[in-house]
Every structure is written in C-alpha cells, then in structure tokens.
C-alpha positions in Angstrom: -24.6 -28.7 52.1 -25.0 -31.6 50.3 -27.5 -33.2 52.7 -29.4 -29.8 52.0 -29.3 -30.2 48.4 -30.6 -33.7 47.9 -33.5 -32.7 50.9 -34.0 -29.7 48.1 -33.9 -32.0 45.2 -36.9 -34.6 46.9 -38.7 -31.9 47.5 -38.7 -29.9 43.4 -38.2 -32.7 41.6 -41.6 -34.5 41.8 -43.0 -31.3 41.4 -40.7 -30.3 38.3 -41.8 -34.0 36.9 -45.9 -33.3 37.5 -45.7 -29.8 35.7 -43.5 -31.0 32.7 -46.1 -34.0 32.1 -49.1 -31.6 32.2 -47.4 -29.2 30.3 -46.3 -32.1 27.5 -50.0 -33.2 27.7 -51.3 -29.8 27.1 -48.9 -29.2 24.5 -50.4 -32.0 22.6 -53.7 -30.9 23.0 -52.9 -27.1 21.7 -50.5 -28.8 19.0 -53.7 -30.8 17.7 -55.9 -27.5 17.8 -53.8 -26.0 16.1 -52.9 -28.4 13.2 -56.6 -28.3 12.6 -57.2 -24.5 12.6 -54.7 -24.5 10.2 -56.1 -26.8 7.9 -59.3 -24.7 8.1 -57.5 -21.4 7.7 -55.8 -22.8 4.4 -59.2 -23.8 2.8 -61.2 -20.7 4.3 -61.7 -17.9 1.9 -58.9 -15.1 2.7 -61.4 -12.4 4.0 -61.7 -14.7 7.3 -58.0 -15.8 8.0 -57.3 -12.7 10.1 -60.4 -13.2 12.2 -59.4 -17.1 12.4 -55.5 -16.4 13.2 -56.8 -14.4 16.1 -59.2 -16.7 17.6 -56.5 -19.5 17.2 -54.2 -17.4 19.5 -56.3 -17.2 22.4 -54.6 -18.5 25.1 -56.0 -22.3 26.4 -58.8 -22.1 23.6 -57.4 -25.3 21.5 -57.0 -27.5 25.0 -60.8 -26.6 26.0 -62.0 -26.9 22.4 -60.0 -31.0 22.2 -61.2 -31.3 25.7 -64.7 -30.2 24.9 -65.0 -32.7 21.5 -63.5 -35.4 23.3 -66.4 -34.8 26.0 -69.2 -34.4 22.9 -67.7 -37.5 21.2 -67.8 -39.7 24.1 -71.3 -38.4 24.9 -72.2 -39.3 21.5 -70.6 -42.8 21.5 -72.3 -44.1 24.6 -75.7 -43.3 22.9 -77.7 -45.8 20.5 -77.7 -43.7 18.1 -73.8 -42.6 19.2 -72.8 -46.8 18.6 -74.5 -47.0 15.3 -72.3 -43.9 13.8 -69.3 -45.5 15.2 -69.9 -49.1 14.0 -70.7 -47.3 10.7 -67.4 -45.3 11.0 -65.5 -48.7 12.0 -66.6 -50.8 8.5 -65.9 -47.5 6.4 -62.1 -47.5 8.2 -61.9 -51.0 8.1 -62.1 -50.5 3.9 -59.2 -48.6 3.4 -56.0 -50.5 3.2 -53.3 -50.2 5.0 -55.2 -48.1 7.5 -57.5 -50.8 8.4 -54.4 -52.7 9.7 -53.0 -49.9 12.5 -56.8 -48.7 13.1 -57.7 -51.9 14.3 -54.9 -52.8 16.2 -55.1 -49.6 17.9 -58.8 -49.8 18.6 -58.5 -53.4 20.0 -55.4 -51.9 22.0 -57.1 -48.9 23.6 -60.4 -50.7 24.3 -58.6 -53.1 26.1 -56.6 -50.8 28.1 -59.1 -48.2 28.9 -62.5 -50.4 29.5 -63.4 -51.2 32.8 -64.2 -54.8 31.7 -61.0 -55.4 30.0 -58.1 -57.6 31.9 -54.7 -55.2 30.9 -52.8 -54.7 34.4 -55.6 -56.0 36.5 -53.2 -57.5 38.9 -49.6 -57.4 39.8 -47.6 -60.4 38.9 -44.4 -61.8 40.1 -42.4 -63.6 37.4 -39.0 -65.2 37.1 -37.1 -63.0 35.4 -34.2 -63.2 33.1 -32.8 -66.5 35.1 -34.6 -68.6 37.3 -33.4 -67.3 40.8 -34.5 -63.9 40.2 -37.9 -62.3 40.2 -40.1 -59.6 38.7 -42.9 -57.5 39.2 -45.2 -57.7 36.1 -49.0 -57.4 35.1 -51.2 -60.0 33.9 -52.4 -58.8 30.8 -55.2 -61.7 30.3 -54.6 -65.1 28.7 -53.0 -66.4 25.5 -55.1 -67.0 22.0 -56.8 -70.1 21.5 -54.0 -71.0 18.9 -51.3 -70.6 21.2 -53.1 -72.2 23.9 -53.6 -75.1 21.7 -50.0 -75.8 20.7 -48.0 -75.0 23.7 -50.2 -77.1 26.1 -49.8 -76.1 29.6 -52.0 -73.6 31.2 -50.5 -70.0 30.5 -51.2 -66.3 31.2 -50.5 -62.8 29.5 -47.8 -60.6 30.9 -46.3 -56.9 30.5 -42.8 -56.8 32.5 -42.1 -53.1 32.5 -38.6 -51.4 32.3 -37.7 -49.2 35.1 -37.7 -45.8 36.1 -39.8 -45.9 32.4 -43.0 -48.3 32.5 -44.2 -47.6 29.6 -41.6 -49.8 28.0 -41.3 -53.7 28.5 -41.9 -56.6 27.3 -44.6 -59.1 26.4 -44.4 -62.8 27.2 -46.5 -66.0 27.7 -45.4 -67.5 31.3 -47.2 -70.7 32.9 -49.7 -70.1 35.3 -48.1 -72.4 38.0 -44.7 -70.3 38.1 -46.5 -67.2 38.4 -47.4 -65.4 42.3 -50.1 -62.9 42.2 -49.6 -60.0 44.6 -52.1 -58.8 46.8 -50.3 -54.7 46.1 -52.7 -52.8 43.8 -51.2 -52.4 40.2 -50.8 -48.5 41.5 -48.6 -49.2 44.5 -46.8 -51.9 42.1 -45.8 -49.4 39.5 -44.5 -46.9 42.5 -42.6 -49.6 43.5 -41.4 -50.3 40.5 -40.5 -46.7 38.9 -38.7 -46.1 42.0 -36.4 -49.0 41.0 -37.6 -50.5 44.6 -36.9 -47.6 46.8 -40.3 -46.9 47.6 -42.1 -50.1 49.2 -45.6 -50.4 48.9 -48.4 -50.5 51.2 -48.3 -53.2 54.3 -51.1 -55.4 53.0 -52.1 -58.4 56.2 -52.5 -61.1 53.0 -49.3 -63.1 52.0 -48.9 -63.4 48.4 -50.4 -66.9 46.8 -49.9 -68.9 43.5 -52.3 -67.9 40.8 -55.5 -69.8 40.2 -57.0 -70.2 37.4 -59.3 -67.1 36.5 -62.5 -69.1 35.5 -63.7 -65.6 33.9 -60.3 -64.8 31.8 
C-alpha cells in the first residue's frame, strides 16, 4: 500500500503543483481587474454601477482584458511612436520621489531579466559553496560594476545561488572567474536539477564541464 501511495503521489502531485500556479497566476490577473473596475465603479456616476458590477462578474473577463492590455501595451512599446510615450513616461516617473527610486530599480531589474540581450541566468555555474570542499549550482548573472571591479582587483563574475526546492530565493555574490566551472546543462535542466534537491539529473550532455573564460562581450 504504501508503494501504491507514493506511485499515486508522483503521479497528482506535479499536476496539483501546475494547476495551483496557474490558478495563483490567474488570480492575480482577475485580482488586478478587479481593483480597477472598482476604482471606476467608485468614480462612475450611480446610474451605471449596476451595469458595471455585472460586467465585472463575468467569468475570465478581467484575465482576458489584463491579458489583452498587456498585448496592446507591448504592441505600443515596440513602436517609434510606442518608445517615445514610454521614455516620456520614464522622465515623468523618474520626478516623483520616492517612487523614482523602486521604479527604476524595478525597470533595470525586469529588463534585465526578461530581454533577450540581457546576461541574468545565461549559464549555469558551479561555485564553492559555503566551504571550500563543497560545490553549487548557480547562474552567472553578468559581471561586477566598474567600481567594484576597480577595488577588488582580480577578474570577477555576477552570481545568483538559488535555495532549494524554492529558486526564487538565494543569494547574490561576487566570485572570481578562475574558481568558477561553467556547465555545459541548460539553465532549464539546471534549475530541475536543482528544485529537485538533485534527484532528477539532467540531460547526458557529450561535453565535460570547463573553467570559465573570460566573456569578451560581458
């Protein structure tokens, strides 16, 4: 029975994990919808709140309309036009303070992570980690600022060393480029590896793993 149960368990649980993710995702989505529609309801003359309430209750409408904007917006922003509204929209932000501060770092955060030009988790790392005789699997996130690079001398590289099963917490250090391996796994097959705290082993690649060069390019 209990060989049955775990056999059950591999089989639900990945699925269990995939719907409560999308569900969570879409929950955002309809939660953002909906914090809108009642913005507009509150300012909207009384006569059209009933007609409003009801649209905002139509099942899935606030997930197509978010997904529908983000669509638009991104449509927009890869115009020239589109670039000129945003860099407009970026010096008004950049005025206000406070917001300037967590809007920027944001912006330079996402762009990095989402453009296909950027360096973030580009290649999977091995680093020693906590003590010398051990290892870890982490990503070069690009290289150090030119005032770092300037006082601590040696030739360094950006990493993220994820926790595990959760990768989306870790930690950010500075290592030296000659104590680092690249890994010739993909960054996918190196967070499977990872999140499955080394259970599930990643694809046989024919390469061996090498030192790091220097990325001419970084």
């Amino acid at each position: 029975m209990k060989k049955y149960f775990i056999a059950g368990i591999l089989v639900w649980a990945p699925v269990a994990i995939t719907v409560w993710v999308i569900s969570w995702g879409l929950g955002v989505l309809d939660s953002i919808f909906g914090s809108v529609m009642m913005a507009i309801i509150t300012l909207s003359p009384g006569e059209f709140s009933p007609d409003l309430k009801h649209f905002r209750e139509i099942p899935a409408i606030g997930v197509l309309i978010v997904i529908g904007v983000i669509m638009v917006t991104g449509l927009l922003a890869i115009s020239f036009a589109g670039q000129w509204w945003v860099r407009v929209w970026d010096k008004q932000v950049n005025r206000i303070p406070i917001v300037r501060s967590i809007y920027s770092s944001v912006k330079q955060v996402s762009s990095t992570l989402f453009s296909g030009s950027g360096q973030a988790f580009r290649k999977a790392l091995l680093i020693r980690y906590p003590h010398p005789n051990s290892w870890a699997i982490a990503f070069q996130t690009g290289t150090p600022a030119a005032e770092i690079s300037s006082k601590v001398g040696e030739d360094y590289v950006n990493v993220f060393l994820p926790t595990t099963p959760n990768p989306t917490s870790g930690f950010f250090m500075i290592v030296p480029r000659s104590t680092v391996i690249e890994l010739d796994m993909t960054v996918e097959e190196a967070l499977k590896h990872i999140v499955s705290m080394g259970s599930v082993p990643p694809g046989v690649r024919t390469n061996a793993p090498t030192t790091l060069t220097k990325n001419r390019d970084s």
